[in-house]
C-alpha positions, 0 to 999 in steps of 0.5 A: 403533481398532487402532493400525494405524489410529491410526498411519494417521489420524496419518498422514493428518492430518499430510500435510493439515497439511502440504499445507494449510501448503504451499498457504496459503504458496503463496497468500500468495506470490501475493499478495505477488506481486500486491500488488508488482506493483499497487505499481510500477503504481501508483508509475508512474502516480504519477510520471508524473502528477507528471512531466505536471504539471512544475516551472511548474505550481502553484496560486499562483505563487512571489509569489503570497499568499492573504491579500496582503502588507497583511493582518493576522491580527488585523486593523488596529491601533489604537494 
């Protein structure tokens, strides 16, 4: 190998490098770009579904107890 040669092989590795580099980059912004895109997606629907739902709307009411106001979590005393 001449050094004309070694010089145009250096050559020719480094601007792959540089345009794999380049399209990588390029790639990586599209995601990004995608992945910021299916985010606010995802918060609309979220905060929508939140919004249907309303304030009045829950499982127990604000009086409401799953065990009721007599129970005991030890059960009854015997003293």
């Amino acid at each position: 190998m001449t050094i004309r040669e070694g010089v145009n092989e250096m050559r020719y590795i480094m601007t792959n490098t540089t345009l794999n580099l380049y399209r990588r980059g390029l790639q990586e912004v599209e995601e990004v770009e995608r992945l910021e895109v299916t985010l606010a997606e995802d918060e609309i629907a979220y905060c929508g579904s939140v919004g249907d739902a309303g304030p009045s709307t829950s499982i127990l009411g604000p009086s409401s107890s799953i065990l009721g106001s007599s129970a005991s979590v030890l059960g009854p005393s015997t003293s």
